[in-house]
C-alpha positions, 0 to 999 in steps of 0.5 A: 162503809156499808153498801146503802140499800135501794129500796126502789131496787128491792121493790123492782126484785120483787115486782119482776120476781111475781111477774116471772114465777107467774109468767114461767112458774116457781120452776121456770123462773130463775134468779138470772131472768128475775134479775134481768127483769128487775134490771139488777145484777144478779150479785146484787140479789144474791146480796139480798136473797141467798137463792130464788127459794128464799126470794120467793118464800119471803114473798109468798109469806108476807103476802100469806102474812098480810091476809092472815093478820085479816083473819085475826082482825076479822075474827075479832070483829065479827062473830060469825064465820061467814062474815070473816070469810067474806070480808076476806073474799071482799080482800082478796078480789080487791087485789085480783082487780087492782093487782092480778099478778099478786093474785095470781102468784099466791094461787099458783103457789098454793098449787105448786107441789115444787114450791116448799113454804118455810117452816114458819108457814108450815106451823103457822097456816094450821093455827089461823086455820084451827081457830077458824074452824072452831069458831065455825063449830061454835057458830054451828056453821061449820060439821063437827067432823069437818077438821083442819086439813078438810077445812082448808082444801076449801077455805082460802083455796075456793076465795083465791081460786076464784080471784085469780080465775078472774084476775086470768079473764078465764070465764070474765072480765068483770071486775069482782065486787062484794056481792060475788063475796057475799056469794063466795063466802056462802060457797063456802060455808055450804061446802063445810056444813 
């Protein structure tokens, strides 16, 4: 008979996985501590995730996931690039208020040279990134000499940055609203025309 899995279980791997990588870092977070955390054996995890590099990266793409499926949806819905952006700022400040840990584990990651994203990220955070920038140099929002890689040294970095300086309470511990996005999406439109 096949083991049933505990959804409750999975979601508190999951929980204490964010918690620890924030807390101690991609290196500093072992499987033993997130175990711990969540209350479950470590057999157990290992049942789930073949290593910590696994757990973490099926996290850290679901999450990258979710707010890339935004930017399509917001690609279609909106014709210029700034109003993609501060939708997506509108997003990811919502989750720096109501989950400052998630927020804070995306931007960390995004920063840790020891954390290698899968090879499906690697191919895919390009694409949502080429199609951004082409509607940008559509729009003349966007310098036709600014490419992919410059592109993305400010846009998520700059939104995400932000989101999760606040989440940290380093310069405020004001919630952040639609008009801090309408002023980050504008940050970010400045810096790439």
């Amino acid at each position: 008979m096949a083991k049933s899995i505990d959804e409750t279980k999975l979601q508190r791997i999951k929980e204490a996985t964010i918690e620890m990588v924030v807390s101690k870092g991609y290196g500093g977070a072992s499987v033993s501590s997130i175990a711990k955390k969540a209350q479950v054996a470590d057999g157990y995890l290992y049942r789930h995730y073949p290593s910590k590099a696994a757990l973490v990266q099926s996290l850290y793409h679901s999450n990258i996931e979710y707010f890339r499926n935004l930017i399509f949806k917001y690609m279609e819905e909106y014709d210029t690039l700034e109003a993609v952006i501060y939708h997506f700022c509108v997003e990811i400040f919502n989750l720096a208020n109501d989950n400052p840990s998630r927020a804070k584990f995306i931007n960390m990651l995004m920063n840790d040279y020891t954390f290698l994203m899968s090879k499906e990220m690697v191919l895919k955070i390009p694409e949502s990134s080429k199609r951004m920038v082409e509607r940008g140099y559509n729009t003349g929002e966007i310098q036709k000499d600014i490419n992919v890689e410059m592109f993305n040294a400010v846009f998520p970095a700059i939104p995400i940055q932000y989101a999760s300086a606040r989440a940290t309470e380093v310069f405020s511990k004001e919630r952040l609203t639609e008009s801090d996005a309408k002023i980050v999406a504008r940050l970010v439109i400045k810096a790439l025309s």
